[in-house]
N, C-alpha and C positions, 0 to 999 in steps of 0.2 A: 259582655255585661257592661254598662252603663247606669251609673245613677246619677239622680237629680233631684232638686227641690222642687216639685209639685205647685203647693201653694202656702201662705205662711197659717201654721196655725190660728185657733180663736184662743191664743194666750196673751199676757201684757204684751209680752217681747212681742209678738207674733204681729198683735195692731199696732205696735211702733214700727215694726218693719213694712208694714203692708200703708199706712197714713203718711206719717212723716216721711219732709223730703230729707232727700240725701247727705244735703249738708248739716241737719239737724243731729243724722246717724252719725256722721262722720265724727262730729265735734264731741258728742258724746260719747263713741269710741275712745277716741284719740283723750280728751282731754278727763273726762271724767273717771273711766274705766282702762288710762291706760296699755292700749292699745298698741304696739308700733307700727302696725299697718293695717288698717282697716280695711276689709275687704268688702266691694258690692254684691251682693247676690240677686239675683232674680230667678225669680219662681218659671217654669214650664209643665202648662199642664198636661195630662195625661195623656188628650189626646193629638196636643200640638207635638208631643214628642215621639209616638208612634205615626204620625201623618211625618215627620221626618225621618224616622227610619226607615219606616215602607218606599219613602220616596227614593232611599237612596239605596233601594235593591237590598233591603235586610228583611227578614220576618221574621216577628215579636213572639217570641214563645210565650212565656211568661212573662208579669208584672208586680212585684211583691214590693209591699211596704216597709221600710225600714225605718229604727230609731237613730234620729242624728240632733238630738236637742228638742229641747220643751218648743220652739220657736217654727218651725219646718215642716213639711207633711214632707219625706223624702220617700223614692221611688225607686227600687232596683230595677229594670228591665233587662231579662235575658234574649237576647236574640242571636239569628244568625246569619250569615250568607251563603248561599250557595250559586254557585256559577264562577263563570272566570275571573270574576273580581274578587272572590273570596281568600282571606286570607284564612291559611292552616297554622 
């Protein structure tokens, strides 16, 4: 199981994440909200992230949406491997 952020919301936060550059996020983090380590996020979507799994010898069972903040569209995807590289 692996999750991710998708794509950002259509919330305030969501089009400051998605518009504004980094250094603009950063500084508002850090200085205005107090921050001590601001963290980057980037989004992958849905099907760049199953074109990476399939790629790498997994199949995608399931895909379920999860709540991770007003700002985030996040994505559980359950998969698995089978063959000799599969981990038990």
């Amino acid at each position: 199981m692996v999750g991710a952020p998708d794509r950002e919301r259509r919330t305030a936060k969501g089009l400051v994440f998605r518009y504004a550059p980094w250094p603009v996020i950063r500084f508002g983090q850090r200085v205005l909200l107090r921050y001590p380590a601001p963290m980057r996020m980037h989004t992958l979507p849905e099907r760049d992230m199953r074109a990476l799994l399939v790629g790498h010898g997994a199949r995608v069972l399931a895909v379920e949406e999860y709540w991770a903040g007003d700002h985030w569209r996040h994505l559980r995807y359950y998969a698995t491997m089978d063959g000799p590289g599969a981990v038990s």
